[in-house]
C-alpha positions as a Markdown table, in Angstrom:
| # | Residue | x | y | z |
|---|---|---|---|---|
| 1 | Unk | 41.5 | 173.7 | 52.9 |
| 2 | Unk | 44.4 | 171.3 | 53.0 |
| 3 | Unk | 47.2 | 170.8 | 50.4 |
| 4 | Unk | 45.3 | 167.3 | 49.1 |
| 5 | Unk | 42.1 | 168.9 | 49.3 |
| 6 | Unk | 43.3 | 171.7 | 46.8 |
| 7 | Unk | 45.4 | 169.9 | 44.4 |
| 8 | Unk | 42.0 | 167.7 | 43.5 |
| 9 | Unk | 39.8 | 170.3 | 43.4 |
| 10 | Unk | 42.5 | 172.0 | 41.0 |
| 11 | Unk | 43.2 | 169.0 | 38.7 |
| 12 | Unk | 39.3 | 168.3 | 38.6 |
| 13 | Unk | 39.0 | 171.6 | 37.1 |
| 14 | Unk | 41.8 | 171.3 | 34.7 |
| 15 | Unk | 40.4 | 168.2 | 33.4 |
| 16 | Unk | 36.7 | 170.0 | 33.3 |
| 17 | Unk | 35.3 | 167.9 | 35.4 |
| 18 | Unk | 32.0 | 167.9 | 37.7 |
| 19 | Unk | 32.3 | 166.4 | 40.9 |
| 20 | Unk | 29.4 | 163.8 | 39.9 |
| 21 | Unk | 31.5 | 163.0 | 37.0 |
| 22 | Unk | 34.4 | 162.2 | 39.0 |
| 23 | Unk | 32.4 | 160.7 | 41.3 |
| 24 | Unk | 30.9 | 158.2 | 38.5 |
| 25 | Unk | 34.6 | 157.5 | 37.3 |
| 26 | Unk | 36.0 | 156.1 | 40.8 |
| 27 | Unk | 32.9 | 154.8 | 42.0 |
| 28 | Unk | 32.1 | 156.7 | 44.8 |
| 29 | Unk | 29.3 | 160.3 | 45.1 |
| 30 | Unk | 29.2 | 163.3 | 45.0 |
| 31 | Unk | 29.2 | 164.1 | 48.3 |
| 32 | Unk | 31.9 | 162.1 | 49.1 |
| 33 | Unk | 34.4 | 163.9 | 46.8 |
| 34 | Unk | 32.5 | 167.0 | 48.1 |
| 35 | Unk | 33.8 | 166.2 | 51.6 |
| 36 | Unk | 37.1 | 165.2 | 50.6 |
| 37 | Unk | 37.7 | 168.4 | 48.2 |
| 38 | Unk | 36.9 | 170.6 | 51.4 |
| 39 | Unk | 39.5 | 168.5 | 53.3 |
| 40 | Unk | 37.1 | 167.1 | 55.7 |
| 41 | Unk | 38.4 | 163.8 | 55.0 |
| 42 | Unk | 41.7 | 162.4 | 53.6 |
| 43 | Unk | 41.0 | 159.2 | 51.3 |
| 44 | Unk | 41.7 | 156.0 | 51.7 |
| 45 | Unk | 45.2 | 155.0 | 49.5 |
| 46 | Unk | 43.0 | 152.9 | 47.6 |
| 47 | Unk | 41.0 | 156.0 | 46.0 |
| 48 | Unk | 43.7 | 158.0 | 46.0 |
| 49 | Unk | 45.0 | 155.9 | 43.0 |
| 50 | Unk | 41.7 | 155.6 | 41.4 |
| 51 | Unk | 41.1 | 159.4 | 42.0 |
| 52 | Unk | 44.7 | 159.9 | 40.6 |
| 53 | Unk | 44.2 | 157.9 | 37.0 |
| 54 | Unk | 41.5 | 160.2 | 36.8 |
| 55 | Unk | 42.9 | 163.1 | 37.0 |
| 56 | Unk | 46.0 | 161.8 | 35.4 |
| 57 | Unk | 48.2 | 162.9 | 38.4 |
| 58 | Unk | 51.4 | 161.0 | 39.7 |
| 59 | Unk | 50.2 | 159.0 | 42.9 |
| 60 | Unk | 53.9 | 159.8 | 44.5 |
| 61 | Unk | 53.4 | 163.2 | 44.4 |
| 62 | Unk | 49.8 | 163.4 | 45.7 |
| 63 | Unk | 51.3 | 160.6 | 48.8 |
| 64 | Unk | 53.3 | 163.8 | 49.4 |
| 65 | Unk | 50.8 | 166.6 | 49.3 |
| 66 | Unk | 48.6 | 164.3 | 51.5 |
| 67 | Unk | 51.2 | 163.3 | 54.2 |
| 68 | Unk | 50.9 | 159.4 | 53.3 |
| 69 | Unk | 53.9 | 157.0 | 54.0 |
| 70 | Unk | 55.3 | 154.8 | 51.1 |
| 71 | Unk | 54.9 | 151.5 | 52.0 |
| 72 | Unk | 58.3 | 150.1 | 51.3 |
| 73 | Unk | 58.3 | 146.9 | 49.2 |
């Protein structure tokens, strides 16, 4: 399992909840955060945020777990 992959899955737990439930919160299924929670996939930046206000992570930090580049601005 990747480094993205686990801090998810960990922060889902902390927060108690199921993958349907995150699933319902960012608008995607269950399968999907299934597959991305086994690191099959990386997320699009997009979800990332979404799945990151849901968890109440910092987005900079989970850009460095999951090997994505800052956009400068």
């Amino acid at each position: 399992m990747d480094r993205l992959a686990n801090k998810i899955r960990e922060a889902r737990g902390n927060k108690r909840l199921t993958q349907t439930k995150l699933a319902q919160i960012v608008g995607m299924t269950q399968n999907y955060i299934s597959i991305i929670e086994i690191g099959k996939y990386q997320p699009p930046k997009e979800l990332l945020e979404k799945i990151c206000r849901a968890l109440d992570l910092s987005y900079e930090e989970m850009l460095e777990v999951g090997n994505y580049k800052l956009k400068k601005s």
